[in-house]
N, C-alpha and C positions, 0 to 999 in steps of 0.2 A: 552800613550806617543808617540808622532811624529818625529820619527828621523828628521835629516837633509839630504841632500841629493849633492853632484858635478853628474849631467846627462850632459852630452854632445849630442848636438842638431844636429849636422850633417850635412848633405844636407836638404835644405827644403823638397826635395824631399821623405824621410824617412815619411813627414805626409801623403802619397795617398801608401806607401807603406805595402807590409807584410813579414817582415822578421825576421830574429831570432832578430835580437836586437828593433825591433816593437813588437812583441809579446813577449818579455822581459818584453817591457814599462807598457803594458798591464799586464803580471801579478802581475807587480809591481803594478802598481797603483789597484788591487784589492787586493790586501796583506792588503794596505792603511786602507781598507775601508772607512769612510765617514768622510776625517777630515775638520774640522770647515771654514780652510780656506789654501788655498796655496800661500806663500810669492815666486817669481823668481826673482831673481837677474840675470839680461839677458846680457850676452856679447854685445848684438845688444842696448841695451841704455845705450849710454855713455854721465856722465854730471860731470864738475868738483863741483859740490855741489851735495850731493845722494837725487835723486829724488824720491817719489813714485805714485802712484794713488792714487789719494782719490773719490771713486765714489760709490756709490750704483748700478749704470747702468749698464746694458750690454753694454760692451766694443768695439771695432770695429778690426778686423782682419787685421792687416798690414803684406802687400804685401811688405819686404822691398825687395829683390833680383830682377832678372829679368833675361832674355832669356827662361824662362821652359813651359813644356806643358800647356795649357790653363787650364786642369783638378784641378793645382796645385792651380790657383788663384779662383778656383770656391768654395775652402775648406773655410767656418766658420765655427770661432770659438767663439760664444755670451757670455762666460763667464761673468757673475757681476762682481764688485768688491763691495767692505763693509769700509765703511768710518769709521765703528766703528773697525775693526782689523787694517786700515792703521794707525788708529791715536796711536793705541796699538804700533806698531811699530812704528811709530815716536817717539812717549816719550820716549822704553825705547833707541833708539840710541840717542836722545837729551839728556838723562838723562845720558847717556857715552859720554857725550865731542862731539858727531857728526853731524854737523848741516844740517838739512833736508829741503827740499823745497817741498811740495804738488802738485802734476799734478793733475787739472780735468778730463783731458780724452785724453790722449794721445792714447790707443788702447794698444791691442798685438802685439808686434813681433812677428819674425817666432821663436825666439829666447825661447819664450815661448811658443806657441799653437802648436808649431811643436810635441815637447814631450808629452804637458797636450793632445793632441789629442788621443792620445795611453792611455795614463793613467786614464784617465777620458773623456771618448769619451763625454759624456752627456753634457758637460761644464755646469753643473748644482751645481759646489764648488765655490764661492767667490774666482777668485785670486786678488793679490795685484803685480803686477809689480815695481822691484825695477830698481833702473839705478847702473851704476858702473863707479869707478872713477879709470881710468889708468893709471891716474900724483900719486897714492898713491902706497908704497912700499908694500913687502906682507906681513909685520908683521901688519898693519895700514888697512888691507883687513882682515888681522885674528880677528882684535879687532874689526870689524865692526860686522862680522858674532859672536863672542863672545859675544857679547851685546845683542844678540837675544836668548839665550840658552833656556828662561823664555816659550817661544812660544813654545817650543818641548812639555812642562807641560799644553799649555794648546787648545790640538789637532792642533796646525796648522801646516803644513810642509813649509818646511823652503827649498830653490832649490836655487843651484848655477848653473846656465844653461851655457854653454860654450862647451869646447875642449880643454883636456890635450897635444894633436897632432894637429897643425891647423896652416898648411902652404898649399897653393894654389900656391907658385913657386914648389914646389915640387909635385904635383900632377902629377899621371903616370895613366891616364882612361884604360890600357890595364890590371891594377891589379886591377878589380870593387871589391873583396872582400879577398884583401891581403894589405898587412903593409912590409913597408922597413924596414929592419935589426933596423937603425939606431932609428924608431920611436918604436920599440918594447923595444929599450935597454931604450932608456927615460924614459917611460911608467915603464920599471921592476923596474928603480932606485925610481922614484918617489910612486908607489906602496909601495916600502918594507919601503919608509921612510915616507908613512903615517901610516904603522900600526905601526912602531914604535912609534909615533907620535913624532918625531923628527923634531922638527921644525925650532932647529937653522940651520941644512941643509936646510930644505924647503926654508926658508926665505932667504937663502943663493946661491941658484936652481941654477942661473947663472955660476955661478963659481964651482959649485959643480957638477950638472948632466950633465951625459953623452949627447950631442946633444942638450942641451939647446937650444940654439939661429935657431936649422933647426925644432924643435918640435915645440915652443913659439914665433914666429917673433908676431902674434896680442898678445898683452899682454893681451889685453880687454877677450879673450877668454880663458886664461888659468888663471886670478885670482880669477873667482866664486870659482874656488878648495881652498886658504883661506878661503873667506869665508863661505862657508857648512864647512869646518872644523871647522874655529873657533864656529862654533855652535854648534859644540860636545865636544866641551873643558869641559864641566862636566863631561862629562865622559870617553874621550879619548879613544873611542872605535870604529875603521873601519871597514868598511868589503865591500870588490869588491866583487857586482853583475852582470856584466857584461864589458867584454874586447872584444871588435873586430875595425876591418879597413875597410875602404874606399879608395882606390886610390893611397893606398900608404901612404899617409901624412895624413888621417885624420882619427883621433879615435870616437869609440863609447867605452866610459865609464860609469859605473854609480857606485858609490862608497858611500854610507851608512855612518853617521855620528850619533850613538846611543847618 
């Protein structure tokens, strides 16, 4: 069985990098070992109808950012995708009320190849790129990733790519590997009330946690966390594998959805 997974994607810059939370990625993704297929739901593709890939091909590496070292853009990532797993997940979210539209080859974000680079250096697993919809609330992001539970049974991982912390007005370059008071307190509140699995707070986050609106301003990057959760709704069971900072304002998470 394939957990699900919330990774938080970072700076692009984390894919040419080697540091505790890259070599985190890495012994994660060999914990893995060799599942069937990898489903990401990417902050970086936003569509108001949920997209996916449908391709057998090797996919193409997008460059979405800009101003960084040339090194950064020299990085491929040729993962396939599998037409026979996107269709899997298409039916069973058309089969829950969710209506899907098929991309032929849109390519990778950084949103995805940034992580799968560490995880699966070989890009030799089938991913399927999902897009994400940020006009939807987070119980209607629970029920997306909930509709996919089926795919943990039959080896495929399941990834909500994003950032539980992911504000860029607040960013301080003078703390490269520290975190503001205020994004740690987010982070504790939201932690204890995943493993509570407590969700009427979650869905509630706004009004409830501590620094909401300075942690969350891109919604697009903090609701993969519904959905990898709601993909462990059968079992209701979390577990944080990794917590650190960036600049102050932005996290590296990765939080387990059994």
């Amino acid at each position: 069985m394939a957990p699900a997974f919330f990774i938080a994607h970072g700076s692009p810059m984390l894919a040419i990098e080697n540091n505790e939370y890259t070599r985190d990625l890495n012994q994660l993704g060999k914990s893995l070992g060799t599942p069937d297929a990898i489903v990401v739901f990417s902050a970086h593709w936003v569509s108001r109808t949920l997209s996916l890939t449908s391709t057998n091909e090797p996919q193409r590496t997008i460059y979405d950012f800009g101003g960084f070292p040339k090194d950064l853009y020299e990085v491929i990532y040729p993962a396939k995708g599998s037409v026979k797993v996107a269709e899997e997940v298409a039916e069973l979210l058309e089969s829950n009320g969710i209506e899907v539209r098929r991309d032929l080859g849109r390519g990778l974000d950084h949103g995805v190849w940034v992580i799968l680079r560490h995880m699966f250096p070989e890009a030799d697993i089938p991913v399927i790129p999902v897009s994400v919809n940020p006009l939807l609330p987070p119980e209607e992001q629970y029920r997306i990733g909930r509709a996919l539970t089926e795919l943990k049974n039959r080896n495929i991982v399941v990834i909500g790519s994003g950032g539980t912390v992911h504000n860029f007005h607040e960013i301080d370059f003078s703390r490269e590997n520290a975190s503001a008071e205020w994004a740690k307190e987010f982070d504790s509140w939201l932690i204890d009330r995943i493993r509570e699995w407590d969700t009427a707070s979650l869905f509630d986050y706004k009004q409830l946690a501590p620094y909401a609106a300075a942690a969350t301003p891109d919604y697009e990057h903090f609701l993969p966390v519904f959905i990898a959760m709601g993909c462990g709704d059968d079992n209701r069971k979390a577990k944080q594998l990794h917590q650190s900072y960036r600049y102050g304002s932005l996290s590296h998470i990765i939080l387990e959805f059994a």
